[in-house]
DRENNU-635188 format. One record per atom (N, C-alpha, C): atom name; residue number from 1; chain; z, y, x. Coordinates in Angstrom, 2 decimals. Atoms other than C-alpha are relative to their C-alpha. Layout:
<fibas>
FIBA at   i ch      zz      yy      xx
FIBA CA NUM  A       Z       Y       X
...
</fibas>
This chain:
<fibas>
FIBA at   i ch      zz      yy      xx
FIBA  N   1  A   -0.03    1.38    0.50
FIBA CA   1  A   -4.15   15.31   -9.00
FIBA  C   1  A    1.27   -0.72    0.44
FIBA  N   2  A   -1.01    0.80   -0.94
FIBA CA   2  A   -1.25   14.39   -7.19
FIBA  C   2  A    0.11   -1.13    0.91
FIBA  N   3  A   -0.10    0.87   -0.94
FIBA CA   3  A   -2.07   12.64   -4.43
FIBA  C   3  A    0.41    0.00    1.18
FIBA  N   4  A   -0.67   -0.09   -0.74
FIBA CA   4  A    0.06   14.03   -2.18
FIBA  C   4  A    1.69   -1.30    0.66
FIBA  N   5  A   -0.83    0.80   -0.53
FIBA CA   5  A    2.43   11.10   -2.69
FIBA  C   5  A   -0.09   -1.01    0.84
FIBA  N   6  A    0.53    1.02   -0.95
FIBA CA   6  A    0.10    9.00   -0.74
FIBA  C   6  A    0.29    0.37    1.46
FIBA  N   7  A   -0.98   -0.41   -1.77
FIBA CA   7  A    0.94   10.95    2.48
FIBA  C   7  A    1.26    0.33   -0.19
FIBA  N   8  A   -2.13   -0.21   -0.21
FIBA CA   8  A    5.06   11.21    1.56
FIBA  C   8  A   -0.47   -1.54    0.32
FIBA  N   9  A   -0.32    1.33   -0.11
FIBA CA   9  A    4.82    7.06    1.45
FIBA  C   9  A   -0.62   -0.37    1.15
FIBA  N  10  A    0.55    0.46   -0.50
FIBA CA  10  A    2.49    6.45    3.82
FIBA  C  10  A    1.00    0.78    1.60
FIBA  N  11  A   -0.88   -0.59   -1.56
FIBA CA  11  A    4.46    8.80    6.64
FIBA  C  11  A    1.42   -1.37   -0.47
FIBA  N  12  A   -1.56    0.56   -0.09
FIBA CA  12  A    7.57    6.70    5.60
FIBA  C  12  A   -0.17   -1.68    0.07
FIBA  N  13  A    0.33    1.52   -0.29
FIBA CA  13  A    5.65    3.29    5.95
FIBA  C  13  A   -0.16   -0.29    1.75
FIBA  N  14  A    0.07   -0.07   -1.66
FIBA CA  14  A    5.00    4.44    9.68
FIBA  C  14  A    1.20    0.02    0.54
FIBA  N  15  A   -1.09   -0.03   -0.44
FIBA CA  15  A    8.26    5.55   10.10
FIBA  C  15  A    0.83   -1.17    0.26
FIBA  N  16  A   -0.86    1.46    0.01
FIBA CA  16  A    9.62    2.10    9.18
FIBA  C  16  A   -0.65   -0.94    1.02
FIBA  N  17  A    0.55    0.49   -0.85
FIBA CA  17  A    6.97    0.79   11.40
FIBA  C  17  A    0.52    0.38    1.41
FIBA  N  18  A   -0.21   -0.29   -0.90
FIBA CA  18  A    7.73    2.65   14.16
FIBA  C  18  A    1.64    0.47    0.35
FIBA  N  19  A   -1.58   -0.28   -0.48
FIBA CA  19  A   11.49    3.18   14.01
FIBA  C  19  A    0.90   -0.88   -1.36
FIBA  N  20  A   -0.32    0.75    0.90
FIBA CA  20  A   12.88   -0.11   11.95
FIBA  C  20  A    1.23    0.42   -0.77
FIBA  N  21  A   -0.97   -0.42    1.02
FIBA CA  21  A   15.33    0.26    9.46
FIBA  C  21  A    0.97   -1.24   -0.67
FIBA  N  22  A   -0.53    1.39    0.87
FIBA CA  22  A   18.07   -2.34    8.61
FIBA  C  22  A    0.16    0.50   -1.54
FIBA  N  23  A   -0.18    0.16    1.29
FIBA CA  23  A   18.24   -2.98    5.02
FIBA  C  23  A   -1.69    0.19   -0.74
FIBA  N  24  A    1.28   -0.66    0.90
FIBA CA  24  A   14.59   -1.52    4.33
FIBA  C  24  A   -0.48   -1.50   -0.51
FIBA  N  25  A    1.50    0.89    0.38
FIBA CA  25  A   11.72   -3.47    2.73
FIBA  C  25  A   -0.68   -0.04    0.44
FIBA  N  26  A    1.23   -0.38   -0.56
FIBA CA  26  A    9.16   -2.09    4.42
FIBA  C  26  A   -0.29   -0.53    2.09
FIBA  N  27  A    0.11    0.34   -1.62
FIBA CA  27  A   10.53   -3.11    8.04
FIBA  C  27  A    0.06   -1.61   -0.11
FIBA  N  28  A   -0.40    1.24    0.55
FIBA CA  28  A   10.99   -6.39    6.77
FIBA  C  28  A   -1.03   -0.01    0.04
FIBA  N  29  A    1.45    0.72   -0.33
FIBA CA  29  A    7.57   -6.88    5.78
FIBA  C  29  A   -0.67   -0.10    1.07
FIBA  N  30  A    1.09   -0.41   -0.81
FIBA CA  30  A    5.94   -5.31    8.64
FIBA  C  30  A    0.91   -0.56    1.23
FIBA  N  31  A    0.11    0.97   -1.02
FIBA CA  31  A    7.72   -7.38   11.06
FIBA  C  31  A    0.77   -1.91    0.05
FIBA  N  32  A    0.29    1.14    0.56
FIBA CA  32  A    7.63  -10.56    9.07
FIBA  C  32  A   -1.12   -0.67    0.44
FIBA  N  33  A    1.27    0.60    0.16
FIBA CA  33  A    4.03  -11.08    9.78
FIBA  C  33  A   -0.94   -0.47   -0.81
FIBA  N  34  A    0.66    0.79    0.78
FIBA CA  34  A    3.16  -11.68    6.49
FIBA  C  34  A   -0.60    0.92   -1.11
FIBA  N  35  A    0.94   -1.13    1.07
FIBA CA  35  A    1.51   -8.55    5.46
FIBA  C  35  A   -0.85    0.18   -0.91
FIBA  N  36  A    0.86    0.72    0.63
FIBA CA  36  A   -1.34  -10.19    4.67
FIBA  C  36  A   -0.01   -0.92   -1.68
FIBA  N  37  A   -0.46    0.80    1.27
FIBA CA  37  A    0.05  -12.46    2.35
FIBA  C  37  A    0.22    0.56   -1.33
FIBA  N  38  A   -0.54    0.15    0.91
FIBA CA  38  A    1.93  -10.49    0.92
FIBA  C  38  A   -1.42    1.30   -1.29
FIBA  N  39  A    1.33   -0.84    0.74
FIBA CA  39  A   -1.53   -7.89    0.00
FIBA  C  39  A   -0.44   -1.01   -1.08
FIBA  N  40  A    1.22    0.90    0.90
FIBA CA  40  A   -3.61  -10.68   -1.60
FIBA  C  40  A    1.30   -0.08   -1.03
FIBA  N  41  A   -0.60    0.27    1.35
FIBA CA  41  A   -0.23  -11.71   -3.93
FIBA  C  41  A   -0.23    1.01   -0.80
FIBA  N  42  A   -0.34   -1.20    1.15
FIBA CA  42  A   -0.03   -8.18   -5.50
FIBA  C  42  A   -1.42    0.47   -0.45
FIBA  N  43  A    1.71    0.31    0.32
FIBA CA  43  A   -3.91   -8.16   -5.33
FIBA  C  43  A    0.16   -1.22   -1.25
FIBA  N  44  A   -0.26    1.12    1.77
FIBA CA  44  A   -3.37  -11.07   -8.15
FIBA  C  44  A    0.67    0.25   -0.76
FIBA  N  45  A   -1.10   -0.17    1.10
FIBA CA  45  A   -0.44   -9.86   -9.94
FIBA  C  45  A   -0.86    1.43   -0.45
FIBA  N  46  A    0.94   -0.45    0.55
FIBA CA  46  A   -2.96   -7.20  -10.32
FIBA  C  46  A   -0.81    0.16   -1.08
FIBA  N  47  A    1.19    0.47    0.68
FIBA CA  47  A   -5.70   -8.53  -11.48
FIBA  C  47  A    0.27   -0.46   -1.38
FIBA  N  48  A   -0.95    0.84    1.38
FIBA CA  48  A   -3.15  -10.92  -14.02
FIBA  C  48  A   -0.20    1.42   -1.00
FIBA  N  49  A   -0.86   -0.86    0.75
FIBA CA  49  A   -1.91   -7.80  -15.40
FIBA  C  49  A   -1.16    0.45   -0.56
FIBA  N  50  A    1.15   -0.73    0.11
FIBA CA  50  A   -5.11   -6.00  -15.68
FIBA  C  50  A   -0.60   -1.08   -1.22
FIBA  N  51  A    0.69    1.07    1.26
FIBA CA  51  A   -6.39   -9.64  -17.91
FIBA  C  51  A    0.90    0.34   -1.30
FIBA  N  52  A   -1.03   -0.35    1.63
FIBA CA  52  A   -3.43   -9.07  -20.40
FIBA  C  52  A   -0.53    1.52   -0.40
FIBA  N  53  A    0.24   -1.16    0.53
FIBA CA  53  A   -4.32   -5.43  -20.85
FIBA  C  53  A    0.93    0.71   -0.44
FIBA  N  54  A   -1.43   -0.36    0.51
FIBA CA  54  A   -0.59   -4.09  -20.99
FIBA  C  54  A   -0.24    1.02    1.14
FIBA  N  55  A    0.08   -1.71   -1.21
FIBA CA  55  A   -1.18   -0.35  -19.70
FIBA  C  55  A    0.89    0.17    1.15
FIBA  N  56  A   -1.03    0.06   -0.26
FIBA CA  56  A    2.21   -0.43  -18.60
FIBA  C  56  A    0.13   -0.87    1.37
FIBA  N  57  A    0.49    1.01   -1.47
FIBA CA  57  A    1.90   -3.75  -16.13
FIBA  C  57  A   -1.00    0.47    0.59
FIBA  N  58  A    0.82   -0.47   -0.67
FIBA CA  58  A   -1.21   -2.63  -14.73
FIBA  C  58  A    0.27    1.36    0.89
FIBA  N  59  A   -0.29   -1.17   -0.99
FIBA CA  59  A    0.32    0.77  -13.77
FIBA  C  59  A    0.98   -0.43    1.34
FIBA  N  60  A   -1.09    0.68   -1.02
FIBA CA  60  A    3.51   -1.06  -12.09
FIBA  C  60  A   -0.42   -0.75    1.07
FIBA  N  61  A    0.19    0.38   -1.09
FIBA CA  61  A    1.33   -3.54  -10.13
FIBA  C  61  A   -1.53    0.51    0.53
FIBA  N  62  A    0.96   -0.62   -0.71
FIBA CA  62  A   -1.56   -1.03   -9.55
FIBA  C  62  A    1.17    0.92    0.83
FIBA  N  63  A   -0.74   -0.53   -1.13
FIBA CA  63  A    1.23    0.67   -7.42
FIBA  C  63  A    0.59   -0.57    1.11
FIBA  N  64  A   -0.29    1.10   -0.70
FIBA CA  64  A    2.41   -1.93   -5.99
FIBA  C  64  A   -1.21   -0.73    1.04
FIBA  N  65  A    1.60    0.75   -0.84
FIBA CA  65  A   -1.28   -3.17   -4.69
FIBA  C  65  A    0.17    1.54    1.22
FIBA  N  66  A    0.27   -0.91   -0.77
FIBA CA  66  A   -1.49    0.52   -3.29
FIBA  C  66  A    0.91    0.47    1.38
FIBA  N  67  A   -0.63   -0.62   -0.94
FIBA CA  67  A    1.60    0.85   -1.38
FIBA  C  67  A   -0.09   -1.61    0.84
FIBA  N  68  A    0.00    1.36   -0.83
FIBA CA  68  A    1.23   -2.90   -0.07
FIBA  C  68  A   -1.59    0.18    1.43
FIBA  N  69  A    1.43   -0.31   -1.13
FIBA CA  69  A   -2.45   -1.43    1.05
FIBA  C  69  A    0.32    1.00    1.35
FIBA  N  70  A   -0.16   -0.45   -0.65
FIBA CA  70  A   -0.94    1.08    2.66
FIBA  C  70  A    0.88   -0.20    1.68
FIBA  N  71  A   -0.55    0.58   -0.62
FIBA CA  71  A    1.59   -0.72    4.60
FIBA  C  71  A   -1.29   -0.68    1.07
FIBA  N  72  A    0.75    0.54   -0.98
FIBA CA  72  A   -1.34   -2.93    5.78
FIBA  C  72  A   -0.68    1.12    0.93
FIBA  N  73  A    0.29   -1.03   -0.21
FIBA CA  73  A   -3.22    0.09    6.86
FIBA  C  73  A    0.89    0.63    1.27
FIBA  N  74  A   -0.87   -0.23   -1.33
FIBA CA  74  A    0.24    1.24    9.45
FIBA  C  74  A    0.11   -0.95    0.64
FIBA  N  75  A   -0.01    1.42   -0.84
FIBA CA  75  A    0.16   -2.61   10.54
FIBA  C  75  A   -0.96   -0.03    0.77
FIBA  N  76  A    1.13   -0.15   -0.73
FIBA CA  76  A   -2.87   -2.04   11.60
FIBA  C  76  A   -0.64    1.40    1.05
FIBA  N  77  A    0.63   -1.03   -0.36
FIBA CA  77  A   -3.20    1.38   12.98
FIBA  C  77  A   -0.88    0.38   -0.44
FIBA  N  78  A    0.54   -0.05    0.88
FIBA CA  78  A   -5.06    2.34   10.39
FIBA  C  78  A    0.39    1.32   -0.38
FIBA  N  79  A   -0.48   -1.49    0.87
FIBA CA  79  A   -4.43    6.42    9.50
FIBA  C  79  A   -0.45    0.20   -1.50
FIBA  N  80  A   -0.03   -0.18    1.45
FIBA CA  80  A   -4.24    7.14    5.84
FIBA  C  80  A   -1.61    1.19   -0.34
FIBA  N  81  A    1.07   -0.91    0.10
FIBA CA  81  A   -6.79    9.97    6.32
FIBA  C  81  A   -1.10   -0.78    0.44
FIBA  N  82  A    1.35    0.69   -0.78
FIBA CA  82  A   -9.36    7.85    8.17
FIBA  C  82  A   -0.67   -0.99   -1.07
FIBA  N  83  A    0.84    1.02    1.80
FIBA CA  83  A  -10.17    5.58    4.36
FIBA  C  83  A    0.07    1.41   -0.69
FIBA  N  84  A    0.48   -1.04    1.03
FIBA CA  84  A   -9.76    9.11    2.54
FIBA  C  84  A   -1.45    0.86    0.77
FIBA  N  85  A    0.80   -0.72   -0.37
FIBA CA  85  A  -12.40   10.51    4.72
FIBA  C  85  A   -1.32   -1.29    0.05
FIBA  N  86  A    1.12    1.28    0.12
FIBA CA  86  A  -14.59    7.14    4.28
FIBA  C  86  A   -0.29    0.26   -1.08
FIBA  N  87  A    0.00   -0.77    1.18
FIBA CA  87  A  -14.08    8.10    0.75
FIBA  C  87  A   -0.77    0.99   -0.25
FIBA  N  88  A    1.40   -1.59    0.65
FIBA CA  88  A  -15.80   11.56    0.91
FIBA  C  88  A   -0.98   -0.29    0.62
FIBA  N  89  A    1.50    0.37   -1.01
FIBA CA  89  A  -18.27    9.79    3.09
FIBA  C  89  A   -0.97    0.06   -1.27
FIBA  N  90  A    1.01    0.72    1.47
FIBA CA  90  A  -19.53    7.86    0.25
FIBA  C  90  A   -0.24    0.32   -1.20
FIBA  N  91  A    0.51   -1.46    1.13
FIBA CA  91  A  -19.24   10.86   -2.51
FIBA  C  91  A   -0.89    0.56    0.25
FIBA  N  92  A    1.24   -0.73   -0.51
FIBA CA  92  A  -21.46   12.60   -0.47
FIBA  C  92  A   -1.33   -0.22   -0.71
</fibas>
């Protein structure tokens, strides 16, 4: 299915966490403080996109929601495997 890109991004959201990066994005957010914030916006630009029904927008800021989740997720100490294994909890 390809969901291997969730652990390439998610190692490189830690990385930026744990060894900052001038110029990045990702070190920027995550020591901005406004991680939070910035989840719930793309959580709405979401949702927006998803009301218009433009396949296209919905893919752009359903990626965007996911790697913003993920970010929160290394802000938090949060391992990427520890929600995929909550996941097969609840398949079960």
């Amino acid at each position: 299915m390809g969901t291997e890109i969730l652990d390439e991004v998610f190692a490189v959201v830690e990385d930026r966490r744990d060894n900052p990066k001038k110029g990045s994005y990702t070190s920027r957010l995550l020591a901005s403080g406004k991680v939070l914030e910035k989840l719930d916006e793309e959580a709405g630009e979401l949702a927006e996109a998803a009301e218009g029904k433009n396949k296209k927008a919905i893919v752009h800021e359903a990626a965007d929601l996911i790697f913003h989740i993920l970010v929160v997720l290394a802000a938090k100490g949060v391992k990427l495997e520890e929600v995929m294994e909550e996941l097969r909890r609840r398949r079960r």
